[in-house]
C-alpha positions as CSV (number, residue, x, y, z in Angstrom):
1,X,0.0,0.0,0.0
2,X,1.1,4.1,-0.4
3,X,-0.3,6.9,0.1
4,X,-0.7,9.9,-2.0
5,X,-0.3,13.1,-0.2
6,X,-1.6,16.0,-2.1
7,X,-1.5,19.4,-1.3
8,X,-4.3,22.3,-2.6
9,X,-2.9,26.0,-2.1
10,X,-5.8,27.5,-3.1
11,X,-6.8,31.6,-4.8
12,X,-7.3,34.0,-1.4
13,X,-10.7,33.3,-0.6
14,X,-11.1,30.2,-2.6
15,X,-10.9,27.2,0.0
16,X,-14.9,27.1,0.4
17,X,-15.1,26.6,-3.1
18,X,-12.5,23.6,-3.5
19,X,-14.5,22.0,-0.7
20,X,-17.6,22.6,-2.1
21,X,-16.7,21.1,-5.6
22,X,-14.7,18.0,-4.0
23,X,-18.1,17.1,-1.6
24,X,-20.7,17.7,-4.4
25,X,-18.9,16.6,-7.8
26,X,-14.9,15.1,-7.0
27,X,-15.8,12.1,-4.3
28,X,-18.5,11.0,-6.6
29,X,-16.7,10.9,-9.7
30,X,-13.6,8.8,-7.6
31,X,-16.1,6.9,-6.1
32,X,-16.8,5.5,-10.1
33,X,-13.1,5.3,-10.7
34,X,-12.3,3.2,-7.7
35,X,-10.2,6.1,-6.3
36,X,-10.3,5.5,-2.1
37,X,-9.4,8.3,0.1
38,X,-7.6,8.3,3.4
39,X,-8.5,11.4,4.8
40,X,-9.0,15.6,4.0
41,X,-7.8,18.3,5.8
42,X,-7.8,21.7,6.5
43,X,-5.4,24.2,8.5
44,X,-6.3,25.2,11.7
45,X,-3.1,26.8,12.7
46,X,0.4,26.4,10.4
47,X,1.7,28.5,7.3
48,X,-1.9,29.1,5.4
49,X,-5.3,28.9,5.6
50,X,-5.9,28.3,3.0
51,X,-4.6,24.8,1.5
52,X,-6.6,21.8,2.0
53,X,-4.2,18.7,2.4
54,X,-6.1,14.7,1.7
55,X,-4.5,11.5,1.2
56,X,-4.9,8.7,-1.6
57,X,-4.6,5.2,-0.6
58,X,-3.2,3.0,-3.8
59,X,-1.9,-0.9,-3.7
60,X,0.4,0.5,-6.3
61,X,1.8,3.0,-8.4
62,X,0.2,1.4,-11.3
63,X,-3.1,1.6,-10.0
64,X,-2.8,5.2,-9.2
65,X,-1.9,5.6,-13.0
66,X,-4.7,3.7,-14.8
67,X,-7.4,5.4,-12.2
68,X,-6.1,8.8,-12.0
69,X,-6.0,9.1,-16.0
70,X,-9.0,7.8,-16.1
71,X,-10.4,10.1,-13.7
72,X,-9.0,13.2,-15.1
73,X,-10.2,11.8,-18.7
74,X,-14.1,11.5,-17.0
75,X,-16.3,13.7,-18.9
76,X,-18.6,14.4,-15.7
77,X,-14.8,15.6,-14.3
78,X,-14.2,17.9,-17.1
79,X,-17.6,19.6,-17.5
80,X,-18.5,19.8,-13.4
81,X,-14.7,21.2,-12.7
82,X,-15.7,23.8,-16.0
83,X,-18.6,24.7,-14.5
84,X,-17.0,25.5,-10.4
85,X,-14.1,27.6,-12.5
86,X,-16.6,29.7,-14.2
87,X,-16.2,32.6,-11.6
88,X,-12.3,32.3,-11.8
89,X,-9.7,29.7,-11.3
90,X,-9.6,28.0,-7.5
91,X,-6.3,26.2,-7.0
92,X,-3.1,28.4,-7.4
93,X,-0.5,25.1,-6.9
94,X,-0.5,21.2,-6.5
95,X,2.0,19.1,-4.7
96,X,1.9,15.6,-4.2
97,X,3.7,13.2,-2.8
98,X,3.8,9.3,-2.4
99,X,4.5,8.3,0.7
100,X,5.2,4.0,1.9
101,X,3.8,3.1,5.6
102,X,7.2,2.2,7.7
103,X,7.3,-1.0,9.4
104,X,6.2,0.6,12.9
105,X,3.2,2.6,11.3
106,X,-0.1,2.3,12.6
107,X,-1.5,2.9,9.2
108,X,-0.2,0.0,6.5
């Protein structure tokens, strides 16, 4: 198993959007693709406010490749993340990173 960690720094004042799009349209669409999620989260106190950090959870980096480009290939993706950019774009930056359970984690 890894986990993806991604990373959302999102347009000043834009955060309520990216949540709004990923409980209405983004979990649904994964949800079709197989795509199983190991947590969201926002900041509370740390560097912004306004970044939204969630985790992936993949047997392998193969899987993440044949469901992620099939996800970002989803017409429903395309059109409903169209539609929640109409007022403006909502994500400045992306990072992700893949991260392997160590032998002493409590998540494997």
């Amino acid at each position: 198993m890894i986990y993806e960690l991604r990373i959302y720094h999102c347009i000043p004042g834009k955060l309520p959007d990216l949540l709004r799009r990923f409980d209405t349209l983004t979990l649904k669409i994964w949800e079709k693709h197989g795509i199983r999620q190991a947590g969201f989260w926002t900041t509370v106190v740390g560097e912004s406010n306004q970044t939204l950090h969630y985790m992936l959870a993949w047997e392998s980096l193969a899987e993440r490749e044949k469901k992620w480009a099939a996800f970002g290939a989803d017409p429903d993706w395309l059109a409903g993340r169209a539609k929640t950019e109409e007022a403006g774009q909502i994500v400045h930056n992306i990072v992700s990173s893949f991260l392997q359970p160590t032998s002493f984690s409590s998540v494997k």
